[in-house]
C-alpha positions as a Markdown table, in Angstrom:
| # | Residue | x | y | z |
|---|---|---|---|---|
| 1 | Unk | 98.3 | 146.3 | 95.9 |
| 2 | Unk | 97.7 | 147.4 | 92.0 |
| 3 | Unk | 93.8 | 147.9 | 92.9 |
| 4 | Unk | 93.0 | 151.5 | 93.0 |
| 5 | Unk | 92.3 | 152.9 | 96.2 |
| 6 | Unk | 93.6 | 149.9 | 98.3 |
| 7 | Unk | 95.2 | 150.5 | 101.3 |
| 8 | Unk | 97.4 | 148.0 | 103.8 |
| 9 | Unk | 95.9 | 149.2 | 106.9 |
| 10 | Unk | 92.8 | 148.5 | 105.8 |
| 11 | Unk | 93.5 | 145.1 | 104.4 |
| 12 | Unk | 95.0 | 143.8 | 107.5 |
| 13 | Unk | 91.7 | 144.8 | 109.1 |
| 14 | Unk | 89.4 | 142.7 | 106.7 |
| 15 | Unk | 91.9 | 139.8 | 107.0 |
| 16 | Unk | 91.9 | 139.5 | 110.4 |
| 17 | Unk | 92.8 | 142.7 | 112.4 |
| 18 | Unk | 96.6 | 142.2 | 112.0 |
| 19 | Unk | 98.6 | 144.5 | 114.0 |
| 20 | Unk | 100.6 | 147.1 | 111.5 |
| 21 | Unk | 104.3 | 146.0 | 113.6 |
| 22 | Unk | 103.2 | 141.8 | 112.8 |
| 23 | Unk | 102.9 | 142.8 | 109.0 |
| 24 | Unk | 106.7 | 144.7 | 108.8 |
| 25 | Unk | 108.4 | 142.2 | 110.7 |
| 26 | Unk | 106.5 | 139.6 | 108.3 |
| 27 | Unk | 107.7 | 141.9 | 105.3 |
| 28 | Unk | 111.3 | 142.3 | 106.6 |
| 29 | Unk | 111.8 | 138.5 | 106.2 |
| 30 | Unk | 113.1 | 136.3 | 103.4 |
| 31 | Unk | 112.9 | 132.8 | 102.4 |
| 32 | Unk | 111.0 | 129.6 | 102.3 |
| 33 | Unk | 109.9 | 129.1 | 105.7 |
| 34 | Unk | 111.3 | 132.6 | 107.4 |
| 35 | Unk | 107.7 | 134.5 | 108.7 |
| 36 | Unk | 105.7 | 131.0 | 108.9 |
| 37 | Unk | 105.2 | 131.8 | 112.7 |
| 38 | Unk | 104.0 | 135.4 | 112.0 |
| 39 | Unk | 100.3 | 135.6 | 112.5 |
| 40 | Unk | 100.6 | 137.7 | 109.1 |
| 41 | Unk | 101.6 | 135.0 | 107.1 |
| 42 | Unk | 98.4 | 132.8 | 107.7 |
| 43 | Unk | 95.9 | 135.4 | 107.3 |
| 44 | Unk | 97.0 | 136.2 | 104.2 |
| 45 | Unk | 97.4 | 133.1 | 102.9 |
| 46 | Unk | 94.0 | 132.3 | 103.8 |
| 47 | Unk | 93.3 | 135.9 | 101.7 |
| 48 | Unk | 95.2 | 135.0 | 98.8 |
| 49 | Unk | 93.6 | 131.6 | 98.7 |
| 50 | Unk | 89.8 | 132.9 | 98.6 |
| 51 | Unk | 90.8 | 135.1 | 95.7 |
| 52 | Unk | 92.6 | 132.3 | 93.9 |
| 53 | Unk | 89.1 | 130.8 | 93.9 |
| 54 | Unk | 87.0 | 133.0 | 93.4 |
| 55 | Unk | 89.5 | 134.4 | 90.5 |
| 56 | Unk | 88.6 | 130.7 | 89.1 |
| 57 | Unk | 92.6 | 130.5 | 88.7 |
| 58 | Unk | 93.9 | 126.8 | 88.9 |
| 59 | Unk | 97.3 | 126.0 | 91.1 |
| 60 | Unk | 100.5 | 126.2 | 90.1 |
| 61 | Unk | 103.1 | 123.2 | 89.2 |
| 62 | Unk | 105.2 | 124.3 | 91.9 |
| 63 | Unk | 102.2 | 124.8 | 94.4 |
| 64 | Unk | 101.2 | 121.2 | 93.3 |
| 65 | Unk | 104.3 | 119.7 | 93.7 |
| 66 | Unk | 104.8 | 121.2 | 96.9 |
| 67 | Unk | 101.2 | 119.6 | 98.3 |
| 68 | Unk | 102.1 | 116.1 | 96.9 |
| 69 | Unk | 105.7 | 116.5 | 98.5 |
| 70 | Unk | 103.7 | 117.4 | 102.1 |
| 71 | Unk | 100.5 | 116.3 | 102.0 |
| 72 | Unk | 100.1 | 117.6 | 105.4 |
| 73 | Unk | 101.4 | 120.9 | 104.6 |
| 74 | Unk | 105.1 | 122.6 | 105.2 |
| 75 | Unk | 105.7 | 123.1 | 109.2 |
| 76 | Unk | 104.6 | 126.3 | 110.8 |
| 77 | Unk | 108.3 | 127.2 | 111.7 |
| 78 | Unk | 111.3 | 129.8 | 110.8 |
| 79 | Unk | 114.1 | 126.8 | 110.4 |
| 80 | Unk | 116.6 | 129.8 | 111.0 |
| 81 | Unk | 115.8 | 129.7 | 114.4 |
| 82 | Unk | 115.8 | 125.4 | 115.1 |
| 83 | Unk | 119.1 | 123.9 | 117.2 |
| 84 | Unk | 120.4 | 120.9 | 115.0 |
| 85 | Unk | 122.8 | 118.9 | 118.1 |
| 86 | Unk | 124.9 | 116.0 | 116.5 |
| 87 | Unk | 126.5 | 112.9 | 118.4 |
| 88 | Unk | 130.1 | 114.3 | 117.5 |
């Protein structure tokens, strides 16, 4: 968003033709796993990873930690919206 020039409309274009309400409700949400079933969320991660790479930047500790903790990656869900029933 610092780039000159760049605009969000735009960018969801290139990243996938995300629709402009997908990417506010995606902004509008807060924490770990909140957003993970927007389709916003894996574009851009996808985006973000690509320019990680080609950036030559390395992963973070937490990033690392994180993949050796789930090697088959965090679930795909908003946990704010999962039913825990108990025997009680």
């Amino acid at each position: 968003m610092k780039t000159p020039g760049w605009k969000v409309t735009q960018w969801l274009r290139d990243i996938g033709g995300i629709n402009s309400n997908s990417y506010g409700r995606f902004m509008k949400d807060s924490g770990a796993t909140c957003g993970a079933t927007n389709g916003t969320y894996y574009a851009a991660y996808v985006y973000f990873e690509k320019v990680r790479i080609a950036e030559g930047k390395k992963k973070t500790a937490k990033r690392q930690r994180n993949e050796n903790e789930h090697p088959g990656g965090l679930t795909m869900e908003d946990r704010r919206k999962v039913w825990v029933l108990t025997g009680r």
